[in-house]
C-alpha positions in Angstrom: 0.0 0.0 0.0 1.4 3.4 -1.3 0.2 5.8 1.7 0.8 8.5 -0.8 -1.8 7.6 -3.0 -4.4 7.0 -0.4 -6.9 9.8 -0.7 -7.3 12.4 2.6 -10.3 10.2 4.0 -8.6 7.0 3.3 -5.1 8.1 5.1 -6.4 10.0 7.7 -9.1 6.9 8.7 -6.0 4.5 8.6 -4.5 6.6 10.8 -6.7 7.1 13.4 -7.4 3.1 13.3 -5.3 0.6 15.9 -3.2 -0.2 12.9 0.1 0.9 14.4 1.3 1.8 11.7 1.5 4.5 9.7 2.2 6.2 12.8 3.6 9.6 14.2 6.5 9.7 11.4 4.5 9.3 8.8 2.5 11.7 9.8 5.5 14.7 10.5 6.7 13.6 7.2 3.1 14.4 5.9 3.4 17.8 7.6 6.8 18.0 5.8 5.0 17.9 2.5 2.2 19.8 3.2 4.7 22.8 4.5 7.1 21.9 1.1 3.6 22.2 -0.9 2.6 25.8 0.3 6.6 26.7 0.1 6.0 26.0 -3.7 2.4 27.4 -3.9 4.1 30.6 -2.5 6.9 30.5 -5.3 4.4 29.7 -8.3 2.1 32.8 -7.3 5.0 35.0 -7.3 6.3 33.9 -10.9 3.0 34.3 -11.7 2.6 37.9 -10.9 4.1 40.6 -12.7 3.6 43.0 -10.0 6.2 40.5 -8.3 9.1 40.4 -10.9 11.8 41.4 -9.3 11.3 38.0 -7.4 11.1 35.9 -10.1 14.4 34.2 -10.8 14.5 33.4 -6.6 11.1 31.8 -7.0 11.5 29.8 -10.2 14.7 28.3 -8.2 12.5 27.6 -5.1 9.7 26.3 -6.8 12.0 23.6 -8.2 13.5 22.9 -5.1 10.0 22.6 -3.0 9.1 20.6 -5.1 11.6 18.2 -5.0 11.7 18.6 -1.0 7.7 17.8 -1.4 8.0 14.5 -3.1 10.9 13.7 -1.0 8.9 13.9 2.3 6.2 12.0 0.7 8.6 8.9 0.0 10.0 9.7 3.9 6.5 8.9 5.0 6.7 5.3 3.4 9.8 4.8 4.8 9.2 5.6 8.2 6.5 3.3 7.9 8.7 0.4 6.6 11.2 1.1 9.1 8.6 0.7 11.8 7.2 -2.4 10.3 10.7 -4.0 10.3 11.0 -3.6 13.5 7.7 -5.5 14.3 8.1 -8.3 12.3 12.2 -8.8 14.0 10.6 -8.9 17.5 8.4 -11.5 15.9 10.9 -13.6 15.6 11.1 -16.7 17.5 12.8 -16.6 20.9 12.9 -20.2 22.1 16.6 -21.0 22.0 19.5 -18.7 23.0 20.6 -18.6 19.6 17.1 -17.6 18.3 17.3 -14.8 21.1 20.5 -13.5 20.1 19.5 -13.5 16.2 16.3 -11.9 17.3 17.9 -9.4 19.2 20.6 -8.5 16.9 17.3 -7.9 14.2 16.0 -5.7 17.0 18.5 -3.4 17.3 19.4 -3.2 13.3 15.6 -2.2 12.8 15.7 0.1 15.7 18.8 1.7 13.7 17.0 1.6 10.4 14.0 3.4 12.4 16.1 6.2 13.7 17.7 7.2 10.7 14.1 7.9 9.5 13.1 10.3 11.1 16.3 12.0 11.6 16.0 12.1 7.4 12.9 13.7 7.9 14.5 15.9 10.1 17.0 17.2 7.1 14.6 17.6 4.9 12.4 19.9 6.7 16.0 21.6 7.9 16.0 22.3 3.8 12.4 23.2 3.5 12.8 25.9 6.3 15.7 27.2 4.9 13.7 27.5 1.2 10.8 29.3 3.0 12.9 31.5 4.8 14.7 33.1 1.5 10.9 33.3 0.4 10.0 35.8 3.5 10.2 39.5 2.0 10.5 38.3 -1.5 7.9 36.8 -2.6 3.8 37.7 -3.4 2.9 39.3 -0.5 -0.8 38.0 -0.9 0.3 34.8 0.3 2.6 35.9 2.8 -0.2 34.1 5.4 0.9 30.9 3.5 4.2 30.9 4.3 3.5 31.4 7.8 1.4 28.2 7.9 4.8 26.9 5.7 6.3 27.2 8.4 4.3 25.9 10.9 3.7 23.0 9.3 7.2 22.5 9.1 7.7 23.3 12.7 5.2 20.2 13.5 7.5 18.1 11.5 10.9 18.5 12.9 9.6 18.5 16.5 7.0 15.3 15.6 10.3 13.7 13.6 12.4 14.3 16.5 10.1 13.3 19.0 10.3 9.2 17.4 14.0 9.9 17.1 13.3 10.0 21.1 11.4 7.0 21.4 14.0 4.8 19.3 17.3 5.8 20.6 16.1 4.8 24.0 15.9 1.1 23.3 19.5 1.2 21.3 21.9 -1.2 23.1 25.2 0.9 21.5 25.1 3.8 23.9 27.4 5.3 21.9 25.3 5.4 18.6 22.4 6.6 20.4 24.5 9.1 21.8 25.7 10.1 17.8 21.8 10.0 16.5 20.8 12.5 19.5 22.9 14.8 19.0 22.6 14.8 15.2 18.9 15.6 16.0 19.7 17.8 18.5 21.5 20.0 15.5 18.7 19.6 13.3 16.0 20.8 16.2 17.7 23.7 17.1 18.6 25.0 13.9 15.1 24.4 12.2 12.7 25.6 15.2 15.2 28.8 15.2 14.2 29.4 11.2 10.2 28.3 11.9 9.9 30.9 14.8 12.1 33.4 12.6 9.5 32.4 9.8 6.6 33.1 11.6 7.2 36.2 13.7 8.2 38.2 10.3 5.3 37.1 8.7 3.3 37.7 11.7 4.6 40.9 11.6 4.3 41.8 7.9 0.1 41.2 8.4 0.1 43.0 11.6 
């Protein structure tokens, strides 16, 4: 099942069912998209709009790139999913001899790896995304200036959401000192991008105001 080709009623009923997955990544990569899609909604009105030329060229470049960043989240959110199903079908494993255990354990903790990096790709992505929308703030149509805020809010939802499940899996990791690497890679990424997202919002807060 491609969750990306679900329709809204379909994704967001399989969500909300005890299915447990897709799950909280898949749905901050979703908000990943969603924030991408406005990024790029943004940059198409603006190439659109005479009034707006002098922004043209910058927008033309960013509507390529949110793009990109769009469909990239959207293949994160099958991933994530994936990686969490991996990790359910290794502690299905069987567990009746000590050499099952280890085997089943070893599977554990490579899924648990798998299901890190994730959502610590997620994380990147909406780094970039941010990033995008924030060269967008001031130079762009500034009709949709609302629609960048809600960019970046959306975006905002997926970095913290992202990071939140790189949380949960780091905790079960048996290599403290991977764990360790993986937290403070996110730790990067979260501070960086809820720096840009507040930065985001308070200028186009501001610029409405």
């Amino acid at each position: 099942m491609e969750l990306s080709k679900l329709t809204v009623e379909e994704f967001t009923a399989l969500l909300g069912s005890d299915a447990p997955a897709p799950g909280g990544g898949s749905a901050a990569a979703l908000c990943g998209a969603l924030g991408s899609a406005l990024s790029a909604m943004v940059s198409a009105l603006t190439v659109g709009s005479a009034k707006f030329e002098a922004f043209h060229a910058s927008a033309e470049r960013s509507l390529a790139k949110a793009g990109t960043l769009r469909q990239e989240m959207l293949a994160a959110m099958e991933e994530d999913t994936a990686a969490f199903n991996m990790v359910s079908e290794a502690f299905g494993l069987p567990k009746a001899t000590p050499e099952e255990k280890a085997a089943r354990s070893e599977a554990i903790q490579a899924a648990l790896a798998v299901c890190t990096e994730s959502p610590l790709k997620i994380m990147e992505l909406t780094l970039e995304a941010l990033e995008l929308t924030m060269l967008q703030v001031g130079r762009s149509n500034t009709n949709a200036a609302s629609d960048l805020g809600v960019a970046a809010l959306c975006l905002r939802s997926a970095l913290q959401g992202a990071w939140l499940n790189v949380l949960i899996n780091v905790g079960s990791l048996k290599d403290k000192d991977l764990a360790e690497a993986y937290r403070i890679r996110g730790e990067a990424l979260l501070s960086q991008g809820l720096a840009l997202a507040d930065e985001i919002y308070e200028q186009v807060e501001e610029s409405l105001s």
